[in-house]
C-alpha positions, 0 to 999 in steps of 0.5 A: 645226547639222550642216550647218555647219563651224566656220568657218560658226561662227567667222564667225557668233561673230565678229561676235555678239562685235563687236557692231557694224558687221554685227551691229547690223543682224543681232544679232536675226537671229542671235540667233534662229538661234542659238536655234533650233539644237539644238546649244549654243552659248556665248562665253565672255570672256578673264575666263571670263565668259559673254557669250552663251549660246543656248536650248539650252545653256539649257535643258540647264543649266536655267539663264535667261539672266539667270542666265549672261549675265556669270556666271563660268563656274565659277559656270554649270558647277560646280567638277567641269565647270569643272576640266576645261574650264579647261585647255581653254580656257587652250589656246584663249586661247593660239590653238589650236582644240579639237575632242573627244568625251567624256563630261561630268557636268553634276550636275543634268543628269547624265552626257551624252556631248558632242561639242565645238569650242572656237574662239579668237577675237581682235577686230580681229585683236589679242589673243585675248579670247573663246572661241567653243564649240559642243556637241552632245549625242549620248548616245543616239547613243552608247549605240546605238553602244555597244549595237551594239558590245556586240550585234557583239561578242556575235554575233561571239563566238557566231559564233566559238563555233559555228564552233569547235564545228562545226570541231572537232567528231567528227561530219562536218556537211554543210549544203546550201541548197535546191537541194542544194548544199553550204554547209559541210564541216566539217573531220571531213567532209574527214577522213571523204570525203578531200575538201577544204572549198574543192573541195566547196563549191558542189557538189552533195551528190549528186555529192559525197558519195552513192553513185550507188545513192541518187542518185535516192532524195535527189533525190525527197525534196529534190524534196518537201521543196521542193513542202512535203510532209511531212519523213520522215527530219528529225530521225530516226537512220538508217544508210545508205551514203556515198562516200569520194573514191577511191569506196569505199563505207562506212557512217555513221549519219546525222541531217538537220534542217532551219534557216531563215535569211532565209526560206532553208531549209538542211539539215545532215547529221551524220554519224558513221563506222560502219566501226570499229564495224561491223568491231568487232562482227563481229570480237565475233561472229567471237570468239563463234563461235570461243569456239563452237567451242572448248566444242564442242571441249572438249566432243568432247575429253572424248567423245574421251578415253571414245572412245579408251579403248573403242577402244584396248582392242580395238586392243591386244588386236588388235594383241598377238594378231597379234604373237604370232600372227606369232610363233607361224607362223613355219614357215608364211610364208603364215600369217605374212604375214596376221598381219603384215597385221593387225598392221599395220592395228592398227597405223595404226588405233592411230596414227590413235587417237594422232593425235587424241589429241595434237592434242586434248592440253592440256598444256605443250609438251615438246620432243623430236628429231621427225622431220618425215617421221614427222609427215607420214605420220601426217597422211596416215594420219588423212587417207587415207579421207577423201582417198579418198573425196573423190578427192583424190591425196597425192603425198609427196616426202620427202626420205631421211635428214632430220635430226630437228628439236627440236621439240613433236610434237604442235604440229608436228604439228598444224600439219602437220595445219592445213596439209594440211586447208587444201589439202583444203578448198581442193580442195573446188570443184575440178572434175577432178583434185585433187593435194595434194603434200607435200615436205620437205628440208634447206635449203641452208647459208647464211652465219650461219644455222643450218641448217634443215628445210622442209616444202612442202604445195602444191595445184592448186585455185584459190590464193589472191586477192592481195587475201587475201596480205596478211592471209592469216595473221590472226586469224580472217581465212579465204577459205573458204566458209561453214562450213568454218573459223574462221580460226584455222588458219593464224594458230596454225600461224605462231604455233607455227612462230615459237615453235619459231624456224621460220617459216611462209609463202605461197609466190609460185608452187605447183608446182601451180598453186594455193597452196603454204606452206612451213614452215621449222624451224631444227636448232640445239640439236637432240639426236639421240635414238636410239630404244631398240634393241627387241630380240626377246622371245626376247633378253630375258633372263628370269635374274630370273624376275621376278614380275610382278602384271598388273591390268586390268578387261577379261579379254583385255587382262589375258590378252594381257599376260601371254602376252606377258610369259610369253613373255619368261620372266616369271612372271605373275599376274592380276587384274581390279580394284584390290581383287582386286590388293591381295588378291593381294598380300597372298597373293603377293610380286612384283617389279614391278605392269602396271596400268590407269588406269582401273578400276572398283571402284578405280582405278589411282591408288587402287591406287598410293595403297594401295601407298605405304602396305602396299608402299611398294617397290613404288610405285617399281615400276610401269607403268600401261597405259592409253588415257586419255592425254586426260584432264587428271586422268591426266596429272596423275597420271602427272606426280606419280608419275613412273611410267611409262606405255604408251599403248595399243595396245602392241606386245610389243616396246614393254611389254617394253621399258618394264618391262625398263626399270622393273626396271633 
């Protein structure tokens, strides 16, 4: 029935219908082939009488012939088959052929899925009187049909699921087939090599994605995966090295599997980025050594603060003895100017004790009129042995009459400091002359800027590489060998000259040849302090006749006060404890106490306590004398008293001073 069109059947049905001429020679023929058709074939009259039916139409209904033959065909098709069929055939006795899909519920057969043709048939060309159908069966047709769509729609889902996963997953995925070429290149791999899908697809992952180095080793091990060896790296996470487009080389971790699709092999490669990772973890360790080394700091601040106080007590007895020494052989000029010359040697060496001091001092800034020349001699003084020794040359080109800047000196101080270390360890290579030069100055006046200072420390080693500039001033970013720095230096010394509204900078070209930073200061909002006028000792006038009670636990420090204060006109007692303090008090009225911080038996700040309670007019009238400037404790101490204090070592000139003040 396939093979024929409805034409072969309208001619087949119109003469069946007639029943004469060419089918009364025919009739048995056509019946037979009728029959014998798979699909059915029926004629229904004007009156809705069936006419004709064939064995298929039949055997679907489960009806005999004798059962439709002349039977309404709502009677034949069921009240429910017949409503619907009634409108179509009302369309074809008005002349229109019909042709249509759909699904039909012939109660006992059930619900089948038919294809239709209705065909209108008039005898003798006259009116229409008989409707020609044949139907064909194709539920099963349907349901694969139907089966096979559902099936597509599910892969192509499934497909647009996996291809959703592998565009936007985090992971760059690499497959290749057999041979290595590649098959996919998601868009996290375009994004991780900075090469397009379109551009990579066909190549070779070799030339594309692997750096050079490891070329031969993936080649080998494609050329086993292909002869059927064992797989070593399938399935296994292992970090190695690619090749970004412009050909940087960076790390990834990296995991292989192998998928057959249609006796094809094809190897995936997913890959994650280490870099950020890895840059993490040295910046954690950078940041651990750094935490290293400032607990050794701390740890070596708290030995210096015991240190300090050992030496400043020999310095300032020292330093007092010349000064009196010089005193006393004024008459003898040769005699005089070796006393001068130990006095000055004390003098750097208590300076140099200072120095370390303020940088190791953890207290709020104060800032104060500094001079920048005064900072750079010091650096220099606490620098001079190792210089010498390591046959470097200081060249300081300081400019006379520089303003004083508002400023913290130990910050800028340190900072001098950091910058004149660097230029020492930069030299520390260098082979033939090592120059350091250290200049300062007045900029030149600019239109709507303040006026400042600067500070150029410049040496001829071997600069710094352009690559470096640019980071130069990070965070634990250093160009030193290993070993000598953390990379902190030059971040904090920026960080300080910003705080003080200065700024700290490379320098394009060196005097020298080498590298050269130049830190600039502003001077507004200075205050130009005027060092208090020291005057002799003989001009301190001693009309008072003060008392003065001097404590100190080492007998040559006490001795040397009190030579110096007996000089002035004062009159003088000892005592080398705390306790024997109070005892003396006790016997002897005095007018002002010169005290050690650190005693034993009992301290400094137990003798002011017990001052407040048996003298309280004393507690206003005391300076405490002591090299333990370092200690956090003693800075408290000193900030809750408001006393004051005289670091050691002391000149005669500085204690008389300080205690001239005190009684004022």
């Amino acid at each position: 029935m396939s093979a024929l069109s409805p034409r072969d059947f309208e001619s087949l049905g119109a003469r069946l219908v007639r029943g004469q001429g060419d089918l009364g020679l025919n009739a048995a023929l056509l019946h037979a082939l009728l029959d014998q058709l798979p699909v059915r074939c029926t004629i229904v009259g004007r009156d809705l009488r069936y006419r004709f039916a064939n064995q298929a139409f039949l055997d679907a209904m489960g009806l005999r012939l004798e059962q439709v033959l002349d039977q309404p065909a709502r009677a034949v098709l069921g009240e429910a088959v017949f409503s619907t069929y009634l409108p179509a055939a009302e369309r074809v006795f008005a002349g229109e052929a019909l042709r249509w899909r759909g699904w039909i519920d012939y109660g006992s057969a059930h619900t089948r899925y038919f294809e239709q043709h209705l065909i209108p048939y008039a005898s003798g060309g006259g009116e229409i009187d008989a409707t020609l159908a044949f139907g064909r069966d194709v539920t099963d047709l349907e349901q694969r049909d139907a089966e096979l769509a559902a099936t597509t729609r599910a892969l192509s889902t499934t497909e647009a699921l996996k291809s959703a996963i592998v565009d936007h997953a985090l992971a760059a995925l690499v497959s290749t087939d057999a041979e290595g070429r590649i098959v996919e290149f998601n868009p996290a791999a375009e994004a991780m090599f900075g090469l397009r899908r379109a551009l990579v697809l066909g190549h070779s992952v070799e030339e594309v994605i692997i750096p050079p180095q490891h070329r031969a080793a993936h080649h080998a091990g494609m050329a086993r995966l292909a002869a059927g060896e064992p797989a070593r790296l399938l399935g296994r996470r292992m970090e190695m090295t690619a090749l970004r487009a412009d050909g940087r080389e960076f790390p990834v971790e990296m995991v292989l599997w192998r998928t057959e699709v249609g006796g094809s092999s094809y190897y995936t490669a997913s890959m994650v980025d280490l870099s950020a990772r890895q840059e993490a973890e040295r910046e954690i360790e950078r940041q651990r050594e750094a935490l290293r080394q400032s607990e050794k700091l701390s740890a070596m601040g708290s030995l210096l603060a015991g240190v300090a106080h050992e030496l400043n007590n020999p310095l300032a007895i020292v330093l007092g003895r010349a000064t009196l020494l010089e005193e006393k052989t004024g008459a003898y000029p040769e005699l005089q100017q070796d006393a001068q010359r130990i006095r000055d040697a004390a003098e750097r060496c208590g300076r140099i004790v200072k120095t370390f001091l303020n940088m190791a001092r953890a207290r709020p800034g104060a800032r104060t009129a500094v001079s920048l020349n005064e900072l750079v001699r010091a650096a220099a003084d606490l620098l001079s042995y190792t210089w010498r020794s390591h046959g470097l040359q200081l060249e300081l080109l300081l400019a006379e009459d520089l303003p004083r800047v508002l400023a913290d000196a130990d910050q800028i101080g340190q900072l001098v400091l950091n910058l004149m270390v660097n230029a020492q360890q930069a030299l520390s290579q260098q082979e033939g002359p090592r120059r350091v030069q250290v200049g300062t100055g007045l900029e030149a006046l600019r239109p709507g800027r303040a006026p400042r200072v600067w500070l150029r420390v410049a040496d001829n080693g071997p600069g710094v590489p352009e690559s470096a500039r640019t980071r130069l001033f990070e965070p634990f970013f250093t160009t030193k060998s290993e070993g000598l720095g953390t990379g902190l230096g030059l971040a904090v010394s920026r960080a300080l000259a910003r705080e003080h509204g200065g700024e700290l900078q490379l320098e394009p070209h060196s005097p020298l040849g080498g590298a050269a930073f130049r830190l600039s200061l502003p001077l507004t909002g200075q205050a130009e302090v005027v060092a208090p006028n020291l005057e002799p000792a003989s001009a301190v006038p001693p009309a008072a006749r003060a008392r003065v009670l001097v404590v100190d636990d080492e007998p040559e420090i006490a001795e040397l006060a009190r030579a110096m204060l007996e000089a002035a006109g004062y009159s003088v007692a000892l005592a080398h404890s705390g306790r024997s303090a109070l005892e003396r008090l006790a016997e002897q009225a005095f007018d002002a106490v010169v005290s050690d911080l650190r005693m034993p038996d009992m301290d400094g700040a137990a003798l002011w306590r017990a001052l407040g309670e048996q003298y309280p007019a004393l507690r206003r009238r005391v300076l405490f004398v002591t090299g333990d400037t370092l200690s956090p404790g003693a800075q408290q101490f000193l900030e809750q008293t408001e006393c004051p204090a005289l670091d050691k070592p002391f000149t005669k000139a500085e204690l008389l001073a300080k205690l001239a003040q005190l009684l004022s």
